[in-house]
N, C-alpha and C positions, 0 to 999 in steps of 0.2 A: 464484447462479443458482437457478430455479428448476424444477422438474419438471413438464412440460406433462399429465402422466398415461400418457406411452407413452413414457418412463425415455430422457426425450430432452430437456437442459439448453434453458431459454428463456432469451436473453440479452435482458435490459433496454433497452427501446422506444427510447428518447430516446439521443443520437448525440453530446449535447450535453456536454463536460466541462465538470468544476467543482472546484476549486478545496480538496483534501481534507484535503491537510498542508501543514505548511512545519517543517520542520526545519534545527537551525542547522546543521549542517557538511555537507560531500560524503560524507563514511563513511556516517555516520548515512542520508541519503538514499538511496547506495547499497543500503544492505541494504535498507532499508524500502522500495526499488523492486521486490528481488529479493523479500522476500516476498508481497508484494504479486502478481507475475507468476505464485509457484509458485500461489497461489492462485487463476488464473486469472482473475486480476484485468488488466483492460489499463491502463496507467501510462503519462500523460507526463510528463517530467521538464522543469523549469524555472529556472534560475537559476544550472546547475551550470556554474562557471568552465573556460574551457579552459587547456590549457598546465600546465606544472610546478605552477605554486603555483594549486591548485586551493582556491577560497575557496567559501561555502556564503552565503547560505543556500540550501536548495533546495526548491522545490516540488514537488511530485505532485499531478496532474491526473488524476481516472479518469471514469469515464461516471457522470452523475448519478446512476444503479439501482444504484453499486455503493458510494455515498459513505460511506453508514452501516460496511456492511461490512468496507472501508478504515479507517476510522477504529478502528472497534473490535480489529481486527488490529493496527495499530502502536501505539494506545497501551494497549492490556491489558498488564500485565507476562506474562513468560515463565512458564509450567508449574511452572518449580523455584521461584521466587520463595514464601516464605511456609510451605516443605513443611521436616519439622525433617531436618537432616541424619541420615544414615543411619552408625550406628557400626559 
């Protein structure tokens, strides 16, 4: 989102979804649904199996304005990745 100039979030114009990830299992989608959301990000989910034996792959759908942003959220590695442990 962006800042209109009077600290008041502009949500992106276009209404239109597209097509952002697809990831292979339900877990995996799962979460990268739920960050996705905490980010204020809006998410449809796509392909997730019903019933017990829940199969994947699954997709997430968010609003065109947010596609970049989505994208660079699930697949950047985590914070700790790369940093040396701490003795």
């Amino acid at each position: 989102m962006v800042a209109n100039g009077q600290d008041e979030p502009v949500e992106p114009s276009s209404g239109r979804f597209v097509l952002a990830i697809v990831l292979p299992t339900v877990p995996e989608g799962l979460l990268a649904r739920g960050l996705l959301q905490a980010e204020g990000i809006p998410v449809l989910t796509k392909g997730e199996g019903e019933g017990p034996y829940r199969m994947g792959p699954v997709e997430l759908w968010v609003p065109e304005g947010f596609e970049v942003q989505a994208r660079l959220l699930v697949e950047s590695p985590p914070a700790s990745e790369g940093s040396e442990p701490v003795s």
